[in-house]
C-alpha positions in Angstrom: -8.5 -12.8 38.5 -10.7 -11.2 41.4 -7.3 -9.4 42.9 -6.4 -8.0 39.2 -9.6 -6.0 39.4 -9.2 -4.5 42.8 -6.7 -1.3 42.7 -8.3 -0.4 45.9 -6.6 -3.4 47.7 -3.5 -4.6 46.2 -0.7 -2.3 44.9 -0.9 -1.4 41.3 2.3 -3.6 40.4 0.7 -6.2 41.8 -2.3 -6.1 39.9 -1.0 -5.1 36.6 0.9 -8.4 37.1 -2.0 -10.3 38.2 -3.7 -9.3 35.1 -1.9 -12.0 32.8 -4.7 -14.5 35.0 -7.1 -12.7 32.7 -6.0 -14.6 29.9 -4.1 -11.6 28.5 -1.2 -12.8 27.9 -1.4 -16.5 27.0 2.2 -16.6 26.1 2.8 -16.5 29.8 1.2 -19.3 30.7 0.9 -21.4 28.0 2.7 -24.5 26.9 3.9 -26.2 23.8 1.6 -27.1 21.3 2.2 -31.0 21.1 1.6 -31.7 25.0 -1.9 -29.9 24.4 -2.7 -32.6 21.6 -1.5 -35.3 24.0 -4.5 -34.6 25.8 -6.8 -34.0 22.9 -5.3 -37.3 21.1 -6.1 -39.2 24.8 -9.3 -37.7 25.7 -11.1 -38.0 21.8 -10.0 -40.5 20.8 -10.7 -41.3 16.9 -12.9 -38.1 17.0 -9.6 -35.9 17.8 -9.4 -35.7 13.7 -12.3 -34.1 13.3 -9.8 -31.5 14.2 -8.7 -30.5 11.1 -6.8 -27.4 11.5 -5.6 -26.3 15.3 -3.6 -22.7 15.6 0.1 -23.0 17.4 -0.3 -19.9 19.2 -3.0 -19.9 21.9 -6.0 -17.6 22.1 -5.9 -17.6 26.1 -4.1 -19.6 29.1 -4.7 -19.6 32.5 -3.4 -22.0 35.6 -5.3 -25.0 34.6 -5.6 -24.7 30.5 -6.1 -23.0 27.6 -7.3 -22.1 24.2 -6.6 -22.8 20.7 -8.7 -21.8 17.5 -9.5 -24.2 15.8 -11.6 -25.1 12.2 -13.4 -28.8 12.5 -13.8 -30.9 9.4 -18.0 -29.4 9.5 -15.8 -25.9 8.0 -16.7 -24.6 11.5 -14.6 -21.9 12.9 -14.4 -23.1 16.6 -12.3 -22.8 19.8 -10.9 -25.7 21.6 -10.4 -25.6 25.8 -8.1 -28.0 26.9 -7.9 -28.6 30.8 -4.7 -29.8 32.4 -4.5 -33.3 34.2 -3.4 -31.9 37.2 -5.3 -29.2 37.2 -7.8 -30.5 39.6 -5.3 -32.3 42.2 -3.0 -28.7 42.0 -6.4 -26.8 42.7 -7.4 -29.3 45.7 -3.4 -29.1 47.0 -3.6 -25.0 47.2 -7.4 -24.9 48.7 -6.0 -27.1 51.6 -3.3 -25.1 52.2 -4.8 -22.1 51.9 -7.6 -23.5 54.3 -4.9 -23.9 56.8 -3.7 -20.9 56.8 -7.2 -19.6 57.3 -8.0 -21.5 60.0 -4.8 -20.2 61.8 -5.1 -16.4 61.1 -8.4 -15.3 60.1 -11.1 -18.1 61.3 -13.5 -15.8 60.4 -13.1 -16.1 56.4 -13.7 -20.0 56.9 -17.2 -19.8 55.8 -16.7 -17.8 52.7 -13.8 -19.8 51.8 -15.2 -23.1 51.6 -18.7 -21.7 49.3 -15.6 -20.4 47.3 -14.1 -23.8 46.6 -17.4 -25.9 46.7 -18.6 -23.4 43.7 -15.2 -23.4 41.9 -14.6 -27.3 42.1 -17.5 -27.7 39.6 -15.1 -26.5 36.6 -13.2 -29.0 36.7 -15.4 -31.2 34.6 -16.2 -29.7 30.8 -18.9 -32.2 30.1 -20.7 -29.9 32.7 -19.6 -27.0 31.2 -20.5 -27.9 27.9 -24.0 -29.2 28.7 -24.2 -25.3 30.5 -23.3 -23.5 27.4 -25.6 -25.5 25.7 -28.6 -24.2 27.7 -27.4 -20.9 27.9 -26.4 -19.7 24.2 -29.6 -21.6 23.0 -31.4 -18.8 25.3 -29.4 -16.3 23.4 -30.3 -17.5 19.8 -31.2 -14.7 17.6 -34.9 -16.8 16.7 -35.5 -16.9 20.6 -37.5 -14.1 22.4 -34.9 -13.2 24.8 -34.6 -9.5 24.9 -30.6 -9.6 24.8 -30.7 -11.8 21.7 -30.2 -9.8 19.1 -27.1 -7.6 21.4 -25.2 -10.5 23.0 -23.4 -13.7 21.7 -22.9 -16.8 23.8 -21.0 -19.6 21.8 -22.5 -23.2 21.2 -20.6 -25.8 22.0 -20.4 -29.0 19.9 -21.1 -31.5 22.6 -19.7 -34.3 20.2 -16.3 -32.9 20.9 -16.0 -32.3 24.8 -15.0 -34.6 27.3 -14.0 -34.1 31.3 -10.7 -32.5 30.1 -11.8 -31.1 26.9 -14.7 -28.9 25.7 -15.3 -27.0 21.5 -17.2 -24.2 21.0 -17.9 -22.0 18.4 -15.5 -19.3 17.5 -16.7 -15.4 18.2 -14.5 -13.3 16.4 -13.3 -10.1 18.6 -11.1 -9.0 21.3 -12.1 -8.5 25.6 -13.6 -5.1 25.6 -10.7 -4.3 27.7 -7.9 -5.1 25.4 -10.6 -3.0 22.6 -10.5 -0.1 24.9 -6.8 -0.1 25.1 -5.9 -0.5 21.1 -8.8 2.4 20.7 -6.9 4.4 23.5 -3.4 3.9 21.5 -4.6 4.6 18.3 -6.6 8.1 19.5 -2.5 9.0 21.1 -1.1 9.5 17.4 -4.3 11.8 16.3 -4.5 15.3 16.1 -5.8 17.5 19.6 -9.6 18.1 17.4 -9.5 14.2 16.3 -8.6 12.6 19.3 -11.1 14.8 21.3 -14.3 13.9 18.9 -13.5 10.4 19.1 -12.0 10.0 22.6 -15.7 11.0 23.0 -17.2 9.0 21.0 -15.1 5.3 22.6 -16.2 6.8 25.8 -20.1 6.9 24.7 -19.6 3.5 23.0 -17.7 2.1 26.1 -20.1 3.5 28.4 -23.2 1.6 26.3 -21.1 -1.9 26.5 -20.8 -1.8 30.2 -24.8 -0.5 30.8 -25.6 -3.6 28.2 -23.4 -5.6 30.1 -24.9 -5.1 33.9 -28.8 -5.2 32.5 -27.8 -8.9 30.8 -26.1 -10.1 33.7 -29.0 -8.8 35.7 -31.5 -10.8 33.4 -29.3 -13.7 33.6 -29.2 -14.3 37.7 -33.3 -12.8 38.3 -35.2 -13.8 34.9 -33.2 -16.8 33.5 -32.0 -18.1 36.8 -28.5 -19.9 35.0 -25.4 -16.9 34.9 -21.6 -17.1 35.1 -20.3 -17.2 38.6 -17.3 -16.2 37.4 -17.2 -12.9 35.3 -14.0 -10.9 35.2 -12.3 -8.6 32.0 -10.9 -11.8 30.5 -14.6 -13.4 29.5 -15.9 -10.3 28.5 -16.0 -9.6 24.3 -16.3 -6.6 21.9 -17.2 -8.6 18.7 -16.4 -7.2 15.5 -19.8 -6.3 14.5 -20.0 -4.1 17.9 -21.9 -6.7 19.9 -21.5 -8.2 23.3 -19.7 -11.6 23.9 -20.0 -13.4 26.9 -17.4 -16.5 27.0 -16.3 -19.2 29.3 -19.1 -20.4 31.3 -16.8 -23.1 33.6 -18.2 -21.8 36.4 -22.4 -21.3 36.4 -25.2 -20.4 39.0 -28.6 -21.7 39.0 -31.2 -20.0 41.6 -34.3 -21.4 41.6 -37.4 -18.8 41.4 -37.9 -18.7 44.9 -33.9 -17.5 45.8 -34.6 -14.9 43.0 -37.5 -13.5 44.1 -35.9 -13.1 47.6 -32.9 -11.4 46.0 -35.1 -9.5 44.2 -36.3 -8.1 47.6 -32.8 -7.7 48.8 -31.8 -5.7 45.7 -34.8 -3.6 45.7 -35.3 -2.7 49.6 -30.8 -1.7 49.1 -31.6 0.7 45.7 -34.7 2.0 48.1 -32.5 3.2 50.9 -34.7 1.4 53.2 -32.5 -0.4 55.9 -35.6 -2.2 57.5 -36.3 -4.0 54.5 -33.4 -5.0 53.8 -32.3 -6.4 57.1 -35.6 -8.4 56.3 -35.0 -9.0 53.1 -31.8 -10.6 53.9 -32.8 -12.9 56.8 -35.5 -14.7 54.5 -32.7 -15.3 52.3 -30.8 -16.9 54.9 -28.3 -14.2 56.5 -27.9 -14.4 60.1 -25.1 -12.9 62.5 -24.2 -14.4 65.9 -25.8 -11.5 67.7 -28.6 -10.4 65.5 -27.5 -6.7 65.5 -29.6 -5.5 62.3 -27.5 -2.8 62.1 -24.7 -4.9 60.9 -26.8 -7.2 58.8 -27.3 -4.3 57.0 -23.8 -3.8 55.9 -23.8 -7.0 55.1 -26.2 -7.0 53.0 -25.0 -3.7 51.5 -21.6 -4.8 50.9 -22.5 -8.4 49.3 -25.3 -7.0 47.1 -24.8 -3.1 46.5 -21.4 -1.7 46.9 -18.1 -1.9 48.1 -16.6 1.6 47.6 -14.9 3.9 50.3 -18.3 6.0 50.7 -20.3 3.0 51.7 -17.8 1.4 54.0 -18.3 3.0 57.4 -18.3 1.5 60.6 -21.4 2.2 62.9 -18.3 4.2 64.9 -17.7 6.4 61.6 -14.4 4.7 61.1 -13.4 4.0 57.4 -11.6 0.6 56.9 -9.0 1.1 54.0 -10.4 -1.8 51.7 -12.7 -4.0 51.7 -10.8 -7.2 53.7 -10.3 -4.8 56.3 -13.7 -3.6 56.5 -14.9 -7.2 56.7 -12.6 -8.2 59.4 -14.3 -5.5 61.4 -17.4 -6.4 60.8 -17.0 -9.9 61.9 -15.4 -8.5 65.2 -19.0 -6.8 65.9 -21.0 -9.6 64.6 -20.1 -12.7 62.6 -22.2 -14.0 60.4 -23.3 -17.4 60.9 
């Protein structure tokens, strides 16, 4: 999912391949309907019939599940996730051999690799993910005070229905504001020149709202609320049919306490400041450190983690630009590794 985002690194084949991880093309992935209500039958139990209606063709697939819509015997529209039993023991299998290979070639990445699958290793069980969901859409609920409330839709979960293998949520009608922006784009090809012009600007304008709406509520989520998605890519990102925001699958979630927030707060602040001494202090209270303490470094660091990871920002204190990003941390670590 992260490589199918990054044209800068990987080859545009590759990604545009990579891109069916998005959930994008479930009939890819998917597989028959009756081995998914195997699972639902084994992990429900009686309750599996308040199922009453489940759709053949999936809504989304990835490598360790996917997504039917349902309607439950309540008359709610819903969506039913359905994990995989191997899923878990296929997941531990590739981060071991990918740790190997780690260890062999690039030592280095070690550190990063094993937050990676200590943070991921947590969606394997959808009671968790369900009691998240909970706690997070009931933030979102239009009677709350949350100033994203009445803009963004997270979907309740009926905690009745989810097990380790199985979580039901609401149903929020829409499309990714990706595969919206695409249909829009195709539609505008057929117009006239004058047509296509006015309303090529006007999807632009709208597009451009969605994504500023988007970056302010994830910014609420991880400095005000403290609980946020530690996983966001295209595929969990909604246009919903009456034009507002929908933020889905919350398998993976972040909790920072106040203190860690208001120490990224610093770190965020002292970066859109321009002031490097701040933020090389900024980022030791919050934990960084490098083998050698060069703060020049720690800076990049901190600049590439929390603020940017274009071409313009990645330069080497010798004025050498690094092709991508890898690259540009592998250098980095040659000068000082962080620790």
């Amino acid at each position: 999912q992260v490589c199918s985002t990054r044209h800068d690194m990987f080859p545009r084949p590759w990604t545009d391949a990579l891109e069916q991880l998005q959930g994008e093309h479930p009939e890819l992935l998917a597989r028959p309907l009756p081995s998914i209500w195997r699972i639902v039958s084994r992990e429900l139990g009686p309750l599996a019939s308040e199922l009453e209606e489940v759709d053949p063709a999936p809504l989304g697939a990835a490598a360790t599940g996917q997504v039917h819509r349902v309607k439950l015997r309540s008359g709610l529209d819903a969506v039913l996730k359905v994990q995989y039993p191997e899923a878990e023991r296929l997941y531990q299998q590739d981060f071991a051999s990918t740790k190997l290979f780690c260890a062999l070639l690039q030592p280095e990445h070690l550190g990063y690799l094993e937050e990676l699958r200590a943070q991921f290793a947590t969606e394997f069980d959808y009671r968790k993910e369900a009691q998240d969901l909970a706690e997070i859409s009931a933030l979102f609920e239009e009677s709350s005070d949350h100033p994203y409330a009445s803009r963004v839709r997270i979907p309740r979960p009926v905690l009745a229905l989810s097990s380790r293998n199985i979580v039901v949520m609401e149903y929020l009608p829409g499309k990714t504001l990706l595969s919206y922006a695409r249909q829009r784009m195709r539609e505008l090809e057929s117009s006239s020149f004058l047509w296509r012009l006015w309303q090529g600007w006007m999807l632009r304008r709208e597009l451009r709202q969605q994504l500023d709406l988007l970056i302010e509520v994830q910014g609420h989520q991880i400095l005000i609320d403290g609980i946020f998605n530690g996983d966001p890519h295209p595929g969990n990102v909604l246009r919903l049919d009456d034009g507002r925001l929908g933020l889905i699958d919350y398998g993976n979630v972040v909790r920072l306490s106040v203190d860690q927030r208001a120490r990224l707060g610093r770190v965020l602040i002292a970066l859109a400041n321009g002031q490097k001494a701040a933020v090389v202090d900024a980022a030791e209270a919050l934990g960084f450190r490098t083998r050698h303490g060069d703060r020049e470094i720690l800076h990049r660091y901190a600049q590439l983690w929390f603020d940017r990871d274009d071409a313009a920002s990645m330069v080497l204190p010798s004025g050498d630009c690094p092709v991508n990003v890898q690259i540009y941390l592998e250098k980095l670590n040659e000068l000082d590794p962080l620790v």
